[in-house]
NURO-366877 format. One record per residue (C-alpha): z, x, y. Coordinates in pm, whole numbers, plus 50000, padded with zeros to 5 digits. Each point is the difference from the previous one (the first is absolute). Example, Ala and Ser with C-alpha at 12.3 -4.5 7.8 and 13.67 -1.06 7.14 Angstrom:
BEGIN
507805123049550
499345013750344
# end
This chain:
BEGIN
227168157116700
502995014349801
499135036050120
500014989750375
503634977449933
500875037249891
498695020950260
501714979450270
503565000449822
499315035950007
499355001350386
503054973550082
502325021749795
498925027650146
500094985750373
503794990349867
500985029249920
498935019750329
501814971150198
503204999749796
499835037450078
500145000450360
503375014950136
503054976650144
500224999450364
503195016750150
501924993350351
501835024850144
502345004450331
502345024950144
503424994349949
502825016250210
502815009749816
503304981250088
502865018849784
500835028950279
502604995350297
498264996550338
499475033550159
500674978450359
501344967050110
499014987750357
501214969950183
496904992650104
497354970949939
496095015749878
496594984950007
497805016349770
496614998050159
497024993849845
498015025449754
497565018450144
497525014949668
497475017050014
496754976849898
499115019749672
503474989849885
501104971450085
498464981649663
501674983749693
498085026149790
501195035849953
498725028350112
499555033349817
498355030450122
498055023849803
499355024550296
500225003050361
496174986549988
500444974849702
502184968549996
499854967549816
502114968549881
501874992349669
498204968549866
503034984749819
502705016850188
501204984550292
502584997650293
501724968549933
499574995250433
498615013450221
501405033650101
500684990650359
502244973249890
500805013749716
502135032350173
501324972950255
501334976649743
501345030849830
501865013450314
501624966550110
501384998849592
501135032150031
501774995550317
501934970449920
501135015249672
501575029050206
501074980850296
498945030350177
499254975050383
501944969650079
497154975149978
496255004849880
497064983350115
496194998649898
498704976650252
499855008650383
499794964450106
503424988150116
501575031049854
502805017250223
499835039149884
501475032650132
497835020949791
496645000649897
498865019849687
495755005850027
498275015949689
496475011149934
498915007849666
497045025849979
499685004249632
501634983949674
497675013949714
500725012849671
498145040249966
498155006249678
500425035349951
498385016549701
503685017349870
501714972150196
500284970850126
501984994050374
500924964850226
499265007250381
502094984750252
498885004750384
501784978250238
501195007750374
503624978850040
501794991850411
502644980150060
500194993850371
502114979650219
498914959650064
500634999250352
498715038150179
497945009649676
501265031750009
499825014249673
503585013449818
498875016149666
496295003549862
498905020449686
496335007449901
499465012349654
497135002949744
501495009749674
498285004349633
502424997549676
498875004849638
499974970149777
502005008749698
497374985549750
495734989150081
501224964050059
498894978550281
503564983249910
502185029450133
498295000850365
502334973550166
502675020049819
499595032350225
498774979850276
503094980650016
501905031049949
498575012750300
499884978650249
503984997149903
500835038850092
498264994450294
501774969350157
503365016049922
498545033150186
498914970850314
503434984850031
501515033949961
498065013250286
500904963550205
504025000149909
499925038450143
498024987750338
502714972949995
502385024549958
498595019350296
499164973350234
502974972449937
498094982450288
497224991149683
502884978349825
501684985150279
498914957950141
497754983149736
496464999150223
498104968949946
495934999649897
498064998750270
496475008050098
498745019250334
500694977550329
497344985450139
498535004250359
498444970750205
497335003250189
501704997750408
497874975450264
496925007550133
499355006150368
500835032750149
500214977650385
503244979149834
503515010950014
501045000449653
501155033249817
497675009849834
501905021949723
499344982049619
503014976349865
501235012849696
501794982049749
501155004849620
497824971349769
503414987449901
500654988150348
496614982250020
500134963049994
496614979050015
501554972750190
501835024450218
496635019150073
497794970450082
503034992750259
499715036450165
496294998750028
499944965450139
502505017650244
497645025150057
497134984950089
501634973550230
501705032250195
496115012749984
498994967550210
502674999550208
499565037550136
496484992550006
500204964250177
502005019050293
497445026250028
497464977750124
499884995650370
500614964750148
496974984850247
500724978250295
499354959949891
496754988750120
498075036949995
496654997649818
498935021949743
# end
């Protein structure tokens, strides 16, 4: 009995000690740096559009790759969000700090903008490198007008900077370091087109989406014009468009009414 009371202290403190071993869990995020002086400062109002990441990155775990066939996940090494919120929470922090546009938005709903800034992240991955280790940063950046959509400045890049020691800790270090040069190289590139074009800078343009085309009446025989009403959706009005098609149909019946020919009174069928 006393050798089996043994044997499983033995095992428990064994079990204990593999447990109590175990590495601490670590969160990490990017972190734009707020010390500099703004390379630009537009009176303008931004919405920065959703995060568009790539599928294989878009996870709270961290990716590392070990070739250009091999990739896999830290196990107790994470993002402390997700990286498509995590860059856009990271932009609007670093644009209020600067006061770089008049007014910053995250939400499109109800939001009046005169620029919109649209990011795609291809790759955020730390490169295990047998001399080195490197954080990748791959990201195509647009900022584009609310109302036309033209687009003012864009900047593709794919960049690859060595970590300074084999630390998961120091990738949101370069990363952050990164995506930094390359917004001040973006609103370099959009104060010079502003520069160019003072149109660009002129009357704020309010948010707006494509106008919408309704459908014109049917019946080629009816003398309507046929051409498509256009209208902006600010200008639409539920009440005021249940009023134009009630319009609409009773000019339909009318029109049609007068086209049918009247019989003498008394004439059979």
């Amino acid at each position: 009995m006393m050798k089996k009371i043994a044997v499983l202290a033995a095992v428990t403190a064994a079990c204990w000690g593999c447990f109590s071993s175990l590495p601490d869990k670590i969160y990490l995020q990017i972190h734009l740096e707020e010390g500099t002086a703004p390379a630009a400062r537009f009176e303008k109002s931004l919405l920065i559009d959703r995060i568009v990441v790539d599928e294989l990155y878009d996870d709270f775990r961290i990716l590392y790759r070990l070739s250009p066939y091999e990739v896999n996940y830290y196990s107790y090494s994470f993002w402390a969000e997700k990286p498509s919120k995590m860059i856009r929470d990271s932009l609007d922090h670093y644009f209020a700090a600067r006061n770089i546009f008049s007014k910053v938005a995250l939400n499109p709903v109800g939001a009046e903008a005169d620029w919109i800034l649209r990011c795609t992240l291809h790759r955020i991955e730390e490169i295990d490198a047998p001399a080195a280790w490197a954080a990748r940063l791959t990201m195509d950046l647009e900022i584009a007008e609310a109302k036309t959509g033209a687009v003012l400045a864009a900047r593709h890049f794919d960049r690859q900077e060595p970590l300074t020691k084999k630390n998961v800790a120091e990738v949101p270090v370069v990363l952050s370091r990164i995506l930094a040069e390359e917004l001040a190289a973006l609103f370099a590139e959009l104060k010079g087109k502003v520069r160019a074009f003072p149109e660009v800078s002129r009357a704020p343009l309010k948010a707006s989406r494509p106008p919408r085309t309704l459908n014109p009446p049917i019946g080629e025989n009816l003398n309507f014009n046929h051409k498509a009403r256009e209208r902006r959706d600010d200008d639409v009005h539920p009440l005021r468009d249940l009023a134009e098609d009630r319009q609409v149909a009773v000019e339909i019946r009318t029109v049609a009414q007068r086209d049918i020919p009247l019989r003498p009174v008394g004439m059979g069928t």
